[in-house]
GUKOL-47003 format. One record per residue: x, y, z of N, C-alpha, C, O in turn. Coordinates in steps of 0.1 Angstrom, whole numbers, padded with zeros to 4 digits, always signed. Atoms other than C-alpha are relative to their C-alpha. Layout:
<atoms>
XYZXYZXYZXYZ
...
</atoms>
This chain:
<atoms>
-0001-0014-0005+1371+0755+1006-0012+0003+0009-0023+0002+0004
+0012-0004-0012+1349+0765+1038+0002+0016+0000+0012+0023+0003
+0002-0013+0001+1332+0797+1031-0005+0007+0014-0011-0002+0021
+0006-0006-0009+1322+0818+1057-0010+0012-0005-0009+0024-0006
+0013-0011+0003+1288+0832+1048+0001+0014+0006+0001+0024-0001
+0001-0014-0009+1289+0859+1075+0006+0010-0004+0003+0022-0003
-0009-0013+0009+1314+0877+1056-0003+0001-0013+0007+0005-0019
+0000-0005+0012+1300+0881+1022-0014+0005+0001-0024-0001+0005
+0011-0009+0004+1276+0907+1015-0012-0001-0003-0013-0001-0015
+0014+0003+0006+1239+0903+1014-0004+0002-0016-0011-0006-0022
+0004-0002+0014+1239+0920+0980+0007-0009-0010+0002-0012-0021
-0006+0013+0005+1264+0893+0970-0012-0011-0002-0019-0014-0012
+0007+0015-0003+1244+0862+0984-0010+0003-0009-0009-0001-0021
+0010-0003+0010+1214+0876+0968+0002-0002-0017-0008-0005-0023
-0003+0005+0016+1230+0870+0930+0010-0012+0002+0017-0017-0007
-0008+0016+0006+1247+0839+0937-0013-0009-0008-0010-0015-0018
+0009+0006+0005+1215+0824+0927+0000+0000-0016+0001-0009-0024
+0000-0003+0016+1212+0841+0896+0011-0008-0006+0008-0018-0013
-0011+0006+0006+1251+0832+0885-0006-0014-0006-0008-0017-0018
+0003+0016+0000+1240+0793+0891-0009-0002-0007-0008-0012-0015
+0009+0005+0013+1211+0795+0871+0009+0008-0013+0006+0003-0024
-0006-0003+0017+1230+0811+0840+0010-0011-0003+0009-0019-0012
-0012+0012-0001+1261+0789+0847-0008-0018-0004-0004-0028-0009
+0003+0014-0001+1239+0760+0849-0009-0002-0018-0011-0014-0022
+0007-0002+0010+1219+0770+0815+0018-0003-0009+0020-0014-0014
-0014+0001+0005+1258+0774+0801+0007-0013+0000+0017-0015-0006
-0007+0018+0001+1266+0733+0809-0011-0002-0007-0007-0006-0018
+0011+0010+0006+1232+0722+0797+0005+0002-0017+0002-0007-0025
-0002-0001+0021+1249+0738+0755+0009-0003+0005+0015+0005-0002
-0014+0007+0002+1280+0723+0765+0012+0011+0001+0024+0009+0000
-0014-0010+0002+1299+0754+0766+0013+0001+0015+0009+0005+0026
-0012-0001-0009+1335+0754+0789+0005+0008+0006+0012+0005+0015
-0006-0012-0012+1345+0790+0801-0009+0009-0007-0017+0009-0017
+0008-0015+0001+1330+0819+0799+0003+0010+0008+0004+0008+0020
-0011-0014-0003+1347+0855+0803-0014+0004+0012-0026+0000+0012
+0007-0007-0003+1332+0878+0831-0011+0013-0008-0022+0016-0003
+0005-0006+0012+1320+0901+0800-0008-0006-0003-0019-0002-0004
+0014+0010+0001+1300+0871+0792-0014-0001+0008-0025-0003+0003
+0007+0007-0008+1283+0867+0822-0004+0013+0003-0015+0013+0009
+0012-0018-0007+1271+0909+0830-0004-0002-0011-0016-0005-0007
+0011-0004+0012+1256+0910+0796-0011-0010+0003-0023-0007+0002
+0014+0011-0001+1236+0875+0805-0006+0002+0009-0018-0002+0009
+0006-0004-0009+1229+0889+0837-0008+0013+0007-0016+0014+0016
+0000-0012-0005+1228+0921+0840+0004+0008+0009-0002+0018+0012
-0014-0004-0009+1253+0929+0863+0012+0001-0003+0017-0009-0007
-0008-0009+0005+1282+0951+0855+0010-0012+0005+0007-0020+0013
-0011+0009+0001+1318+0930+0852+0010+0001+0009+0018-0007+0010
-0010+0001-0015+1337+0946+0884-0012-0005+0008-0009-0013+0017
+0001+0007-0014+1311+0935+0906-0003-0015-0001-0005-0021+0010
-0002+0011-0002+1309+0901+0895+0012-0003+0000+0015-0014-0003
-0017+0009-0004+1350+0898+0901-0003+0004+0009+0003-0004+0017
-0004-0004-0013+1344+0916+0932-0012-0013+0004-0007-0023+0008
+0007+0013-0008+1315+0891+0943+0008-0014-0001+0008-0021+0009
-0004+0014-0004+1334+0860+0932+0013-0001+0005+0018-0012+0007
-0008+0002-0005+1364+0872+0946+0003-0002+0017+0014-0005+0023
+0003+0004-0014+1349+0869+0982+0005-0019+0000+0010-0023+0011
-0007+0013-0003+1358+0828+0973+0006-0002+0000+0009-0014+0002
-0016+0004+0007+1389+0830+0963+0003-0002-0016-0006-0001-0025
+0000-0001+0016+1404+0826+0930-0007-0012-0010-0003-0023-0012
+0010+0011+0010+1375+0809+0906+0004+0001-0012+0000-0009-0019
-0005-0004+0014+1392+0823+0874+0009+0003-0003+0013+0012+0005
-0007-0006+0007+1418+0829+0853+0003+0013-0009-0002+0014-0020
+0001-0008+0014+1429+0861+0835+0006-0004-0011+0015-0011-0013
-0005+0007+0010+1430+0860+0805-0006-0010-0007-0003-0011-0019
-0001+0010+0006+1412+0828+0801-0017-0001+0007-0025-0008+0002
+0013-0001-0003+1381+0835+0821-0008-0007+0011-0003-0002+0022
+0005+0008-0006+1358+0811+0842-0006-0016-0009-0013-0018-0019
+0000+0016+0005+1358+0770+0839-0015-0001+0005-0020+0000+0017
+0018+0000-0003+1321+0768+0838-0004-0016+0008-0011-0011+0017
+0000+0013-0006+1318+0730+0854+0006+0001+0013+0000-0005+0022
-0006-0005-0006+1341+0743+0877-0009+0010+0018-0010+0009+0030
+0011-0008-0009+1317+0771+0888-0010-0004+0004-0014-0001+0015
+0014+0003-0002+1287+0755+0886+0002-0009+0010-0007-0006+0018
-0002+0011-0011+1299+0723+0913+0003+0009+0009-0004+0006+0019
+0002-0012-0010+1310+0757+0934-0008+0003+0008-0010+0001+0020
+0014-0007-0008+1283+0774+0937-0014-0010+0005-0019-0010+0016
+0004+0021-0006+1264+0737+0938-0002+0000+0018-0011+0001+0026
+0002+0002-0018+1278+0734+0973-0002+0009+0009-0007+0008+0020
+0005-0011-0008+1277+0770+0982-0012+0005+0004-0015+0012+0013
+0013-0003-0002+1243+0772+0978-0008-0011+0009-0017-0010+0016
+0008+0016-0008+1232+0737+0992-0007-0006-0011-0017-0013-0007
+0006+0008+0007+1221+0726+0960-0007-0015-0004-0016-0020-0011
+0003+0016+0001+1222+0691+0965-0005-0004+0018+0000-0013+0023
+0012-0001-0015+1200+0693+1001-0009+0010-0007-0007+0021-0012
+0017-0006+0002+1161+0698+0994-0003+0011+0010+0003+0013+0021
+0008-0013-0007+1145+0727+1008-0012-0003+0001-0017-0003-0011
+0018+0002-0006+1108+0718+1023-0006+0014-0004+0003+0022-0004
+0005-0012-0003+1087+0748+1019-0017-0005-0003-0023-0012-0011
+0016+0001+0003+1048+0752+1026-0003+0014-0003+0003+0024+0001
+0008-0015+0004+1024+0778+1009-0012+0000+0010-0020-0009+0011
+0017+0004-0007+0995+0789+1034-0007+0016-0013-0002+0027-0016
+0011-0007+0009+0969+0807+1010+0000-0006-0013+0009-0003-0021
+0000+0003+0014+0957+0789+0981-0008+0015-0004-0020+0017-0003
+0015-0008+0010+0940+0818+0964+0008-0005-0011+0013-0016-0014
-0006-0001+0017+0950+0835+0927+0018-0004+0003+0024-0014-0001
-0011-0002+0006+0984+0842+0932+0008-0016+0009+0016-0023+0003
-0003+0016-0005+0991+0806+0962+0000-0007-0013+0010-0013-0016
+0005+0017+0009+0975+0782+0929+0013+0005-0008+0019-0004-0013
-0009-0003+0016+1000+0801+0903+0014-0004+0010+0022-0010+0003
-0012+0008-0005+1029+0790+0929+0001-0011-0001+0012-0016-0005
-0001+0015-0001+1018+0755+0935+0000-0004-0014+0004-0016-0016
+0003+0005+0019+1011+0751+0895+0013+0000-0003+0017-0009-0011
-0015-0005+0007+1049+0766+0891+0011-0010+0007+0019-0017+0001
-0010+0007-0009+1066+0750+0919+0016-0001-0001+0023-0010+0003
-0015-0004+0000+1100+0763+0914+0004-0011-0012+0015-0016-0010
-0006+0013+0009+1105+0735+0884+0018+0001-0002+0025-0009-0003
-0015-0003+0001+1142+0755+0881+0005-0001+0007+0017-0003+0004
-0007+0001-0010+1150+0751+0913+0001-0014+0011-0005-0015+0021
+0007+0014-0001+1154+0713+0917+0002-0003+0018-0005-0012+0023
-0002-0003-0015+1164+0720+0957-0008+0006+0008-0005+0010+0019
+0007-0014-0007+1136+0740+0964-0018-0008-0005-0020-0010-0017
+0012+0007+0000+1100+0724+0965-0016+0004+0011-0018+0006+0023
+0016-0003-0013+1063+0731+0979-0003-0013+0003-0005-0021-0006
+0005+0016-0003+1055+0699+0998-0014+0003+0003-0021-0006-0003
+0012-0003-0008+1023+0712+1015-0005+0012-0002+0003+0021-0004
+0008-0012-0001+0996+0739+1012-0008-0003+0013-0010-0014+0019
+0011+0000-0010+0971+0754+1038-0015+0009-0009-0017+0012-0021
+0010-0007+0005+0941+0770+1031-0015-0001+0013-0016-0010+0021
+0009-0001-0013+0909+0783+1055-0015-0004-0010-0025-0009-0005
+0013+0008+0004+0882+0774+1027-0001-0017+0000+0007-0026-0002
-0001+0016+0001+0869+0741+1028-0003-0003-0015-0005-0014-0021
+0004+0007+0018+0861+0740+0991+0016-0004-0003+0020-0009-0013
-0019+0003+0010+0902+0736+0987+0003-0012+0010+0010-0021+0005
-0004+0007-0008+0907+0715+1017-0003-0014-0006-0014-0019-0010
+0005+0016+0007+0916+0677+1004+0006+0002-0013+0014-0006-0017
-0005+0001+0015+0925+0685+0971+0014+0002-0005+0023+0005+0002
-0015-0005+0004+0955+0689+0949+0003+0008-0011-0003+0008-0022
+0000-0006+0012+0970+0714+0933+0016+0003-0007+0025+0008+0001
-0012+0005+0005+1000+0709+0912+0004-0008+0003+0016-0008-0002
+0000+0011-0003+1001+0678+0926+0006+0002+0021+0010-0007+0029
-0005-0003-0015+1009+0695+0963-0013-0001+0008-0023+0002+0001
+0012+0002-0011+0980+0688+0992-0007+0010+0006+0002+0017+0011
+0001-0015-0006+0962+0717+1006-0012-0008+0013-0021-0015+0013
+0008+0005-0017+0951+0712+1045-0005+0014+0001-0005+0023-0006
+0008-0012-0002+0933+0733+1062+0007+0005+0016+0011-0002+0026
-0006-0007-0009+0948+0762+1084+0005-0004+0013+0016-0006+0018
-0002+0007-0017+0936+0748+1119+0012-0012+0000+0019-0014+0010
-0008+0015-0005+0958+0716+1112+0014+0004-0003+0023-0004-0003
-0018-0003+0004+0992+0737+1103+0011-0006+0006+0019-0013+0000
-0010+0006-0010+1013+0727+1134+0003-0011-0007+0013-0011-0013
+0002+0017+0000+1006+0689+1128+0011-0004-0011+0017-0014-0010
-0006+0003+0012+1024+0691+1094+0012+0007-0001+0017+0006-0012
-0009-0011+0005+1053+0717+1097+0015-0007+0005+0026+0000+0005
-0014+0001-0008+1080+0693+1116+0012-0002-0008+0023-0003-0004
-0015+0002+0003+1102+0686+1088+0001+0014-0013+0008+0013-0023
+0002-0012+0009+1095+0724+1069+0006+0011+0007+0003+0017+0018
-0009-0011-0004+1122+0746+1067-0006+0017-0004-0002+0028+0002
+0004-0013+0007+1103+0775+1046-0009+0004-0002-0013-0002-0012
+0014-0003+0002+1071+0793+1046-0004+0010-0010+0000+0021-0005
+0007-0009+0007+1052+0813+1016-0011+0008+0006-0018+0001+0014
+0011-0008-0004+1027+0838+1025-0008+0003-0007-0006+0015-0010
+0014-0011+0012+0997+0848+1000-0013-0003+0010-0023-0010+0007
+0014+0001-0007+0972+0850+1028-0005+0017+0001+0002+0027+0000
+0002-0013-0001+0954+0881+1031+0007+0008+0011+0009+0002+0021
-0003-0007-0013+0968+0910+1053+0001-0002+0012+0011-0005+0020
+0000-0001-0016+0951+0911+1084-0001-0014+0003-0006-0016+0014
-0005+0014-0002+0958+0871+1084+0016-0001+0005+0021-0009+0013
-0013+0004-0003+0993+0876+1085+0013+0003+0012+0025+0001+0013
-0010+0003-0017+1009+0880+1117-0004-0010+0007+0003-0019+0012
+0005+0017-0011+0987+0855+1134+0008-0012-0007+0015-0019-0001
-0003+0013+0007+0995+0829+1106+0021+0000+0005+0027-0010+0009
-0014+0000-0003+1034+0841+1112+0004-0004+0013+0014-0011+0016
-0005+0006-0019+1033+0836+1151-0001-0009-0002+0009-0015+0002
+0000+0019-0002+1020+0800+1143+0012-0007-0004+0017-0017-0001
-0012+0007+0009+1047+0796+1120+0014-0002+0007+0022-0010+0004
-0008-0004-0006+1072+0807+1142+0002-0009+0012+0012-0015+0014
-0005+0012-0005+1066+0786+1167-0004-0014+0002-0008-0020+0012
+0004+0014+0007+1060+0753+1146+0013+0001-0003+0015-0009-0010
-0019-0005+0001+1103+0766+1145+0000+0000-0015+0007-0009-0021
-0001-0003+0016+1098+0778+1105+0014+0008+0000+0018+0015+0009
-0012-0008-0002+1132+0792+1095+0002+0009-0004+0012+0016+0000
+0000-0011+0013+1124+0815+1067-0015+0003+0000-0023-0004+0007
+0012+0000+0004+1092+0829+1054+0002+0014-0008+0007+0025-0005
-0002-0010+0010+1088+0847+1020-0013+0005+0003-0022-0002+0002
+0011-0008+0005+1063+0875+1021-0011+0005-0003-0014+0016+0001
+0006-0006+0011+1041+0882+1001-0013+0008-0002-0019+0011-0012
+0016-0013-0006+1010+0906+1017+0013+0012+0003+0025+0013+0004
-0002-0014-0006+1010+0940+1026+0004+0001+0011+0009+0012+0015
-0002+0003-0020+1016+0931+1061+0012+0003+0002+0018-0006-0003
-0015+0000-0009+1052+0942+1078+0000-0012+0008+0002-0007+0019
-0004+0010-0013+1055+0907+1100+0007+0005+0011+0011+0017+0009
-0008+0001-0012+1072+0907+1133+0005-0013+0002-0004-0021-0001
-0003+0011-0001+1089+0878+1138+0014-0001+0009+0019+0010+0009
-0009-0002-0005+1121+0869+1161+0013+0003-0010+0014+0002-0023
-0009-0006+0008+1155+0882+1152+0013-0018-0005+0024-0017-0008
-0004+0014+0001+1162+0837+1147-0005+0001-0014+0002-0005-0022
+0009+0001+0007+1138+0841+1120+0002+0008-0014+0001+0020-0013
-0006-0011+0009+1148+0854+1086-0013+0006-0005-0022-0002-0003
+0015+0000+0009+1117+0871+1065+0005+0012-0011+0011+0022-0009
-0005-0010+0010+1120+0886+1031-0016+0004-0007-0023-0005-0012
+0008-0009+0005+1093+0908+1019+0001+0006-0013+0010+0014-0017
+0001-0001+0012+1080+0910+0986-0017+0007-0003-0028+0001-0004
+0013-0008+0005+1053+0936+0978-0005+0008-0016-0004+0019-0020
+0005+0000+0017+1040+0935+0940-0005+0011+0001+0000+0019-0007
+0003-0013+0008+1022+0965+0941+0006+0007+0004+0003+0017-0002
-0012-0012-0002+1051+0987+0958+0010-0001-0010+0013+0009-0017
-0009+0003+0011+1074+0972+0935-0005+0005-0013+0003+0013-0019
+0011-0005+0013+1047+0980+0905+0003+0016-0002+0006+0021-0013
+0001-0015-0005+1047+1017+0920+0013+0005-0004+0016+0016-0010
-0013-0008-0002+1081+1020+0923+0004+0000-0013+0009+0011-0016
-0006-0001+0016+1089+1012+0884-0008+0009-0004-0002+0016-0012
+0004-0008+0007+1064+1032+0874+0006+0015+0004+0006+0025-0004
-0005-0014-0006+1077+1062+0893+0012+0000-0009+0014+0012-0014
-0011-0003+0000+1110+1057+0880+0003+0002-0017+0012+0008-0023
+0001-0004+0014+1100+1056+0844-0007+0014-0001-0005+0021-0011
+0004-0014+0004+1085+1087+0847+0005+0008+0006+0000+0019+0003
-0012-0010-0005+1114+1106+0869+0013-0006-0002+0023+0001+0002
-0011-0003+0006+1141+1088+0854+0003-0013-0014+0006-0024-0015
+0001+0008+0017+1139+1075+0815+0014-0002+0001+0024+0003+0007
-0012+0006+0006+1163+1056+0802+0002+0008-0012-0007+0013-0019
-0003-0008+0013+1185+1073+0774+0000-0011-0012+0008-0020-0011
-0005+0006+0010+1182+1055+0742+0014-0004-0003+0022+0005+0001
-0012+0004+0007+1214+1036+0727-0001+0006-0011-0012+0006-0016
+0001-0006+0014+1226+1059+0694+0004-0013-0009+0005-0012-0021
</atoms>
């Protein structure tokens, strides 16, 4: 079945990921279907919008009898591109760059840091999580077969670092400063700000509490 991405909802695509990792935690105990009720409690997503998200593929389930978990997980497998690697380089070793390359997505066997950058020369040469870390100037030289770029460089680093990246033809680039990028409208970029995000939970525990379960 040939999906047509364009038509399913950002806020969809965004939890297919999640499904695939629970689904895929659900083959590793052996277990064979699993109800939608099953799957909002392990997720945390309410049980019409996961029939309404998987009903953008057509019919994945039975009522009555639930979802064939082997089934789903070879699914979403190809919907995702599971079985095609994902290149990705980090430019900024600092704190939060080393705790990436140390992590290296281990869950996500499609998804890999091949390359770091870094502008100190005390990091340049070395390895860290067993990934390489170059030094800034030499970015180009290394980016021709990298589809995806990390950002933990400081701020006022990150537009320059983004233009280079941009046209070294990067396809993606996650975030991760204060900085708004600019980048062309070819170019996807997803923005992830820890201390807005920090801000925002704390606001919302203090203008809107959760009610206790009786």
């Amino acid at each position: 079945m040939d999906v047509e991405h364009t038509k399913i909802p950002q806020a969809t695509a965004k939890r297919l990921p999640l499904y695939y990792r629970f689904l895929n935690n659900l083959h590793s105990q052996g277990k064979l279907r699993v109800s939608s009720k099953e799957l909002s409690e392990a997720v945390k997503v309410d049980s019409a919008t996961i029939r309404r998200d998987f009903s953008y593929f057509g019919a994945l389930g039975k009522k009555g009898y639930g979802y064939n978990v082997e089934y789903l997980l070879s699914f979403f497998r190809k919907t995702l591109d599971q079985d095609e690697t994902t290149k990705v380089a980090l430019i900024g070793v600092g704190n939060l760059g080393t705790a990436f390359l140390n992590y290296n997505f281990t869950k996500n066997n499609n998804t890999r840091i091949e390359i770091a950058f870094d502008a100190s020369q005390e990091r340049i040469g070395e390895e860290v999580g067993g990934v390489p870390v170059k030094h800034i100037d030499d970015l180009e030289q290394y980016m021709k077969e990298i589809d995806v770029a990390i950002l933990t460089v400081p701020a006022s680093a990150a537009q320059g670092i983004a233009d280079r990246l941009v046209e070294a033809g990067i396809s993606g680039v996650l975030n991760f400063t204060p900085a708004r990028i600019t980048v062309p409208t070819s170019v996807r970029v997803h923005h992830i700000d820890l201390a807005i995000e920090l801000q925002a939970l704390v606001y919302f525990l203090k203008h809107y509490p959760l009610k206790e379960e009786e």
